[in-house]
NUBATI-693339 format. One record per residue (C-alpha): x, y, z; residue in three letters. Coordinates in steps of 0.5 Angstrom, whole numbers, padded with zeros to 4 digits, always signed. Example, Ala and Ser with C-alpha at 12.3 -4.5 7.8 and 13.67 -1.06 7.14 Angstrom:
% residues 2
+0025-0009+0016Ala
+0027-0002+0014Ser
% end
This chain:
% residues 245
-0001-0005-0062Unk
+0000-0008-0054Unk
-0006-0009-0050Unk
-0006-0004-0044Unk
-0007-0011-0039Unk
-0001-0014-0043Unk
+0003-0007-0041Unk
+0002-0007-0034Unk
+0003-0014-0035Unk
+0010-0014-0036Unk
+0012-0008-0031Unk
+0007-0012-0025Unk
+0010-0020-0028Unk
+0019-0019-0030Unk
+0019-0026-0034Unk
+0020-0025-0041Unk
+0014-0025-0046Unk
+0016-0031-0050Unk
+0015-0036-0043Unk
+0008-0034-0041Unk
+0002-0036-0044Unk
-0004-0031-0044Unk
-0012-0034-0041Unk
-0016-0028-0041Unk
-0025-0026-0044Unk
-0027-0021-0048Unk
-0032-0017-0047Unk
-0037-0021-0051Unk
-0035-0027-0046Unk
-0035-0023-0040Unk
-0043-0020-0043Unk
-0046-0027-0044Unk
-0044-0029-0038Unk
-0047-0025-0034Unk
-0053-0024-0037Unk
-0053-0033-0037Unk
-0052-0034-0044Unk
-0045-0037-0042Unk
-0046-0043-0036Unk
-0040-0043-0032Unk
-0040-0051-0034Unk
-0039-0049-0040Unk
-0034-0043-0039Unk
-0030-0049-0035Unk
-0030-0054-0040Unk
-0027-0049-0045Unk
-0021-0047-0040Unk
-0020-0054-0039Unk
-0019-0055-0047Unk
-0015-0048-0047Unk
-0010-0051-0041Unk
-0008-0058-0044Unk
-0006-0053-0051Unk
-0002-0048-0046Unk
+0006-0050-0048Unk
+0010-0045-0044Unk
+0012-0045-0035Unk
+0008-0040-0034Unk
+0000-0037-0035Unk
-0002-0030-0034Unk
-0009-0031-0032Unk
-0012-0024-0034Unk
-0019-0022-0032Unk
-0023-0016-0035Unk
-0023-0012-0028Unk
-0017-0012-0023Unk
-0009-0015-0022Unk
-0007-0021-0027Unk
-0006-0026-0023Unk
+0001-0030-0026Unk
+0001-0038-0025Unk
+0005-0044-0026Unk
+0002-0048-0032Unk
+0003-0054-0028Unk
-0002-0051-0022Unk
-0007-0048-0027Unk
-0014-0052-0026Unk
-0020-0050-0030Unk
-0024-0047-0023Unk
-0018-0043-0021Unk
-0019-0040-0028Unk
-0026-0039-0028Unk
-0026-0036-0021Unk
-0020-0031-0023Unk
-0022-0029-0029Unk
-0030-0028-0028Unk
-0030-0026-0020Unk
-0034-0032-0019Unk
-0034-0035-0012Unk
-0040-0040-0009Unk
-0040-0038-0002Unk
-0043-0031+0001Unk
-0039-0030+0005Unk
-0033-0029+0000Unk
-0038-0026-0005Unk
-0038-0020-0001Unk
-0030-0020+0001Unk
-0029-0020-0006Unk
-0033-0013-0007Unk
-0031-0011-0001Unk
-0023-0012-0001Unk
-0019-0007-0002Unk
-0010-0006-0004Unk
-0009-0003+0002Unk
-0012-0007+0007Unk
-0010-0012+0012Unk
-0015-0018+0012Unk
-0016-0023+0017Unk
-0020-0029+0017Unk
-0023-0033+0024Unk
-0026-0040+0024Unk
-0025-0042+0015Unk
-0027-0047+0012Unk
-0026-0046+0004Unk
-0018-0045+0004Unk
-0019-0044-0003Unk
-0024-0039-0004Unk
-0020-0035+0001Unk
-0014-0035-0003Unk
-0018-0034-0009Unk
-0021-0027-0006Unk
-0014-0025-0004Unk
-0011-0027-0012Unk
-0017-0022-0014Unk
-0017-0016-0009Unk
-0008-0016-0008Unk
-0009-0014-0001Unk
-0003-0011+0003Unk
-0003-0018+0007Unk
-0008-0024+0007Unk
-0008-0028+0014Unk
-0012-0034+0014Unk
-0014-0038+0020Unk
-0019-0044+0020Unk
-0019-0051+0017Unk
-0014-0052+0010Unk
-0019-0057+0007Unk
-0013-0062+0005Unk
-0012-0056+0000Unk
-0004-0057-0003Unk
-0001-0052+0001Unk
+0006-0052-0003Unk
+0001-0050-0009Unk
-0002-0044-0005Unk
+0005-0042-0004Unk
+0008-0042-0010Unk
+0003-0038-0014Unk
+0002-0033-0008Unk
+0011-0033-0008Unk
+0010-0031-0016Unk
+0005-0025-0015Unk
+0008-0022-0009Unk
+0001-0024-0005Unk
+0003-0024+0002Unk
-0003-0030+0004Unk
-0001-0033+0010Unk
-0004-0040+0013Unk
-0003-0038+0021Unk
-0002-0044+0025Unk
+0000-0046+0032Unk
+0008-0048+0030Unk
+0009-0040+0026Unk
+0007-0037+0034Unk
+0001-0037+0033Unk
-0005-0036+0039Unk
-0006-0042+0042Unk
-0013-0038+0042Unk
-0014-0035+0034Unk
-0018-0030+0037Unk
-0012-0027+0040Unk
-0010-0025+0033Unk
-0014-0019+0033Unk
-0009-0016+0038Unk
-0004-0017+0034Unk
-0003-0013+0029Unk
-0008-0007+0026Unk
-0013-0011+0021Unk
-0017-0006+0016Unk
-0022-0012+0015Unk
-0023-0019+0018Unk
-0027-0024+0017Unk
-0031-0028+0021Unk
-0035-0035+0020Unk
-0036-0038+0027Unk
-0041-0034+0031Unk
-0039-0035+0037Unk
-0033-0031+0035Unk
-0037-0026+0033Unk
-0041-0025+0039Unk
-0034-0024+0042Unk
-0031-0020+0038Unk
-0038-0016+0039Unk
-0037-0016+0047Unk
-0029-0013+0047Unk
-0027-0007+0045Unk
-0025-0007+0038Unk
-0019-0005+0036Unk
-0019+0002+0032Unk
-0016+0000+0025Unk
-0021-0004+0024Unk
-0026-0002+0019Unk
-0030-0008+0016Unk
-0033-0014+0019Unk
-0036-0019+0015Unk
-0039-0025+0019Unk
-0043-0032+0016Unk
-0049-0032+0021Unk
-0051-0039+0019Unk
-0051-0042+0025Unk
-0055-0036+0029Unk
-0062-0035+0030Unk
-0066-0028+0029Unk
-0065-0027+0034Unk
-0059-0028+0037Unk
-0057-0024+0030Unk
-0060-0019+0031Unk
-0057-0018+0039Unk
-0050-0019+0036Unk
-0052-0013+0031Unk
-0055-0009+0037Unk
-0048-0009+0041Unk
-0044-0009+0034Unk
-0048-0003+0034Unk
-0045+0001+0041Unk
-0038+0000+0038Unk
-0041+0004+0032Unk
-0041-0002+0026Unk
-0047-0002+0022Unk
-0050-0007+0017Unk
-0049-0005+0011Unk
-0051-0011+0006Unk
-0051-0019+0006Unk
-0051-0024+0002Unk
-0054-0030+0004Unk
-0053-0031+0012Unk
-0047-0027+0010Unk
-0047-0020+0013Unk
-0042-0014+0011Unk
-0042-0009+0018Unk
-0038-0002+0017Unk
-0036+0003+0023Unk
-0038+0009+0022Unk
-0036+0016+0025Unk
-0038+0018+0033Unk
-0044+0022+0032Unk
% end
């Protein structure tokens, strides 16, 4: 009898059976690596043995929760894997966009420096679009197409020559995101001082580089347009709006 995973596989990804190789954890590998019994390295090292098996063109990735991500086998590296099938990430800010993602929204990024862990999010939570503004980290960019072409994902590098704003910050006007995410702060001492478009409902800003205080005052002025903090991990902080009392 067919897996569930491998049911919705088939409707999600229409490439015959035969030509896809499948990676994925049982639930006892996903246990043991929460719990520390499974290092990553050593997760990663048995990726790297299960890749260099893989015959056909294309890897379904599947983890034990969320969408399967399908790959070109010749793209597929070990970390990518591990990031899809575990949900791990090493970086705050993306540790809480991970959780916090959802198929709906609309996400923005301003200011990024981690391209790859950006597109690994978006692979994960399959929002309705995922733009992406900030540093390409001499990441193969004809990759990250190709893979987001085959799952559907609409992930966008944004840049100057597509028409975008001279100044990225301009692209919070544009277009009604649910979801941005921030990793300079002079940016989000900005965005806390401008009248901040209704559909957006989740901020999640890396405040590194800010003081206590001028953290805090950011927080108070987010605060008059109705975002409280939520959570944090790390210097990353998740603020939510809430409703007009």
């Amino acid at each position: 009898m067919e897996t569930l995973s491998k049911q919705l596989s088939k409707k999600q990804h229409p490439y015959h059976q035969d030509s896809v190789s499948h990676i994925s954890m049982n639930m006892i590998e996903r246990l043991c690596f929460r719990m520390g019994l499974l290092s990553r390295d050593t997760l990663q090292n048995d990726m790297v043995n299960r890749i260099k098996s893989i015959k056909l063109p294309l890897t379904l990735v599947t983890p034990i929760s969320g969408k399967p991500v399908l790959v070109k086998s010749s793209d597929l590296h070990p970390a990518m894997a591990l990031s899809l099938l575990t949900g791990w990430i090493e970086h705050p800010l993306y540790i809480l966009a991970s959780r916090l993602i959802k198929p709906y929204d609309s996400v923005l990024e301003l200011g990024g420096s981690q391209l790859h862990y950006a597109f690994h999010t978006a692979l994960k939570n399959n929002p309705v679009s995922y733009h992406y503004s900030g540093d390409k980290d001499h990441t193969d960019l004809s990759y990250i197409h190709k893979i987001a072409d085959l799952n559907h994902l609409q992930f966008r590098i944004v840049s100057q020559e597509d028409g975008t704003p001279e100044d990225s910050f301009d692209l919070i006007s544009i277009r009604p995101y649910t979801v941005i995410l921030i990793n300079q702060s002079d940016m989000a001492v900005r965005l806390a001082n401008t009248l901040i478009p209704l559909a957006l409902r989740h901020l999640i800003i890396n405040t590194a580089d800010m003081t206590a205080d001028a953290r805090q005052d950011m927080l108070n002025r987010f605060s008059v347009q109705h975002f409280s903090k939520q959570s944090h991990s790390g210097d990353a902080i998740h603020l939510m709006r809430g409703r007009k009392s």
